[in-house]
N, C-alpha and C positions, 0 to 999 in steps of 0.2 A: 283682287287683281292689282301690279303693281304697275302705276302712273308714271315712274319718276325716269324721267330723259338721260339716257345716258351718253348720248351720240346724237347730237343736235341736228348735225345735217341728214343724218340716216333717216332718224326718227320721224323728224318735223318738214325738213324742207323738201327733200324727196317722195317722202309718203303722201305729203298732201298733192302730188303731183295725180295721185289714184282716186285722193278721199280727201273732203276737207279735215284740218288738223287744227283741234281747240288747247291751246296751251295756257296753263293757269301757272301764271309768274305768281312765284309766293317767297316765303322764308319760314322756318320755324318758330320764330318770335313774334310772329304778325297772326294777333287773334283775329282781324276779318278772316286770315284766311283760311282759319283751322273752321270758321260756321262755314265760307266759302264750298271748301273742298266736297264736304259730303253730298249735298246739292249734285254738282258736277258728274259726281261718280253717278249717283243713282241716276240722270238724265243719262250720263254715258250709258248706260246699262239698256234705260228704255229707248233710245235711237241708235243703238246698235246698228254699223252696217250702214247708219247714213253721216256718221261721222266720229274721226278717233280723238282719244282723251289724250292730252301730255302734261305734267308736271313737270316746271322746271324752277330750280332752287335757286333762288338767285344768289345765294350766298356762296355757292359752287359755280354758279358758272355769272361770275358778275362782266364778265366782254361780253356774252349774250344778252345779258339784261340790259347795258348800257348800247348794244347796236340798235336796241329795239326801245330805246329811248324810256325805259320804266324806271318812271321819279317815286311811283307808291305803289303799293300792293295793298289786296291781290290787285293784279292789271291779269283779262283774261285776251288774248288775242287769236283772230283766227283767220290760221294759212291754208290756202290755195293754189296752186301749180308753183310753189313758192316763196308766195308774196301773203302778206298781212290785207287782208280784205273788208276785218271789221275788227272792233274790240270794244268793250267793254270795262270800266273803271269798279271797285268795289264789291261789297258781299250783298250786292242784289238777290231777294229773294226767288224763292221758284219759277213764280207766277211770270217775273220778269226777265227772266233768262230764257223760260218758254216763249216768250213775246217776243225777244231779242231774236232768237233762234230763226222765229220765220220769215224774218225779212234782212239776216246776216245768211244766210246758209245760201250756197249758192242753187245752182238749177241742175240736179243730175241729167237732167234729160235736156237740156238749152241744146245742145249741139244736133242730135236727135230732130226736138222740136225747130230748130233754124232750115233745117235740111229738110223737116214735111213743109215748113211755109213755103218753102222756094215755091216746095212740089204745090201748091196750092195755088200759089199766082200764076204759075205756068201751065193750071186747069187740068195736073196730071193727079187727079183725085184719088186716083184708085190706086197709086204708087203711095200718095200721101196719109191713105187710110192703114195701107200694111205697115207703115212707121209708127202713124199715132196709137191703134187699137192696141200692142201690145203694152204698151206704156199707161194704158188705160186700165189695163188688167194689174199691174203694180201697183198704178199711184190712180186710184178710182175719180177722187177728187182735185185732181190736178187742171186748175182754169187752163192755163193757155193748151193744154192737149185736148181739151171740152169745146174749148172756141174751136179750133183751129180743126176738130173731125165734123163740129158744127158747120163750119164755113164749106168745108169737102162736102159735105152730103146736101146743103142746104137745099139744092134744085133734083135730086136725085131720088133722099129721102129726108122729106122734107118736118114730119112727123118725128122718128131719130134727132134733127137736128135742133129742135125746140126743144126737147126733154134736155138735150145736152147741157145746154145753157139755162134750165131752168133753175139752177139754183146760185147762181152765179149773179150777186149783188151790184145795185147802182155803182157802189163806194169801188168795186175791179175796177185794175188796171186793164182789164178785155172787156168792158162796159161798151164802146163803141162796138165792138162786133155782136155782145147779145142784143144790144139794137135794133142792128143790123138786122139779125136774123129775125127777130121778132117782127118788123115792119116788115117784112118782104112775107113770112107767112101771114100777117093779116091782110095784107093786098091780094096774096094768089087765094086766098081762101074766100073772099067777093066773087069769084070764078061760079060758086059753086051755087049763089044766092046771090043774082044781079039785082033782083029788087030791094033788096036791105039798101042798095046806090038811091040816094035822092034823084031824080029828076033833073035836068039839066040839059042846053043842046053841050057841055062838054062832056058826057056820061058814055057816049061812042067812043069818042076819043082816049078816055081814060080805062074804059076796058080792054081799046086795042093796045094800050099803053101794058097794063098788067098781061095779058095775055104772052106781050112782048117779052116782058121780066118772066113768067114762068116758064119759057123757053129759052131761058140763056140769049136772047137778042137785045143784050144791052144797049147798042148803039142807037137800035129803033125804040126803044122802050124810053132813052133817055129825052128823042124825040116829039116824042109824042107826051110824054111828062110836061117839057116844060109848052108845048103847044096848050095843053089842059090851066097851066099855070096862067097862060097868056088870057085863054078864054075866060076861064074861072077860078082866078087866086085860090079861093082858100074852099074847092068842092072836098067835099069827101073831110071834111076839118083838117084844109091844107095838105091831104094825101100826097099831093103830085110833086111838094116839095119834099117831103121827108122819103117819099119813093128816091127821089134824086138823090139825095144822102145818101142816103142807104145804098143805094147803086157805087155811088163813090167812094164809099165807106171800102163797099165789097171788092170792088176794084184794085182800089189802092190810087193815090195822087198821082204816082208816075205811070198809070195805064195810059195809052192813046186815046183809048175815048173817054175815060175822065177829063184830060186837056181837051178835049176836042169841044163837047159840053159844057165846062167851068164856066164860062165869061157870057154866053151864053143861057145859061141859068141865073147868072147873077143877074144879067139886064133884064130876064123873064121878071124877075121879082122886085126888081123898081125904077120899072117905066109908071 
């Protein structure tokens, strides 16, 4: 298959506007870039479809290489609706190009997934499941579509929603939402085996607190949480605070009863 750019703005600047566009500045005389090249191709070949390969010579087109500021070669750079969005210097091997790749490439589905979050803070779940599920049939493993149908089903189906996030590591950037979701199925699942609850006069309070949360009555649930805090800091090993998190987590900071709660909870936990 032939790489080499013939029409810069066709090729490069308008096509990454569909698909990102990996352009491998080189020269004929420049041995990184003859080990460089093949690399390239063969990754082109296996991510087909998630991003195109370009070749441009700098020796041919040196206003190009000089707009895009390339002092050495190979320089490999990569556009998006445009614009240069990551690059890379030298004949980095496989392993590290693969590495590069997953955290240079941008988010097929970010517009998609921005558009089911809306639908998720706004409690329209079931609009926000017919965005996420198809996207989950593409991209199986994809975090923020796993949190984000996690978060939609977590009170509905709440089983589903564990599985989702069960493989989704401390070190994610969606780590506060599998949290999330984790704390709130060990709370509603106390529901089921109130004796496994130590003894306490907070232990009313704190099951009418969880009852709360698994009915979607956050505002009572956050109530009674930090009541539980007031009576008994740390029942349940601190339960009634990481409940509160977790609620606020789920929420989001600019919910109403997030604010309403905040200051509130702060004072529950150091008077």
């Amino acid at each position: 298959m032939n790489y080499d750019v013939k029409d810069f703005e066709k090729e490069v600047i308008q096509l990454s506007s569909s698909i990102p566009v990996m352009v491998d500045f080189w020269a004929e005389w420049c041995g990184p870039c003859r080990v460089l090249s093949p690399i390239l191709e063969k990754l082109a070949v296996k991510h087909n479809k998630e991003w195109e390969l370009k070749k441009l010579n700098t020796e041919k087109f040196p206003d190009i290489a000089a707009q895009y500021e390339i002092r050495s070669i190979p320089n490999v750079k990569l556009f998006f609706e445009g614009s240069v969005i990551n690059e890379f210097a030298g004949a980095l091997p496989e392993s590290s190009i693969e590495q590069w790749f997953r955290t240079a490439l941008p988010d097929k589905y970010a517009r998609r997934l921005d558009q089911a979050e809306l639908l998720v803070r706004n409690r329209r779940f079931e609009d926000a499941r017919n965005l996420i599920e198809p996207i989950l049939k593409e991209s199986p493993d994809h975090e923020r579509a796993r949190s984000l149908l996690a978060t939609a089903l977590l009170f509905s189906n709440r089983t589903r929603a564990v599985q989702l996030v069960a493989q989704i590591d401390e070190s994610s950037k969606h780590a506060n939402v599998v949290d999330t979701i984790r704390t709130c199925d060990r709370l509603i699942s106390k529901l089921d085996d109130t004796s496994s609850l130590p003894e306490s006069p907070a232990k009313p309070n704190y099951l009418e607190a969880i009852k709360s949360l698994s009915e979607g009555r956050f505002d009572d649930a956050l109530e009674q949480f930090i009541r539980v805090i007031r009576e008994d800091r740390y029942y349940d090993e601190d339960g009634s605070r990481k409940a509160c998190i977790a609620i606020f987590n789920y929420l989001g900071e600019e919910n109403e009863i997030t604010m309403k709660h905040r200051r509130e909870f702060g004072n529950a936990l150091y008077v």
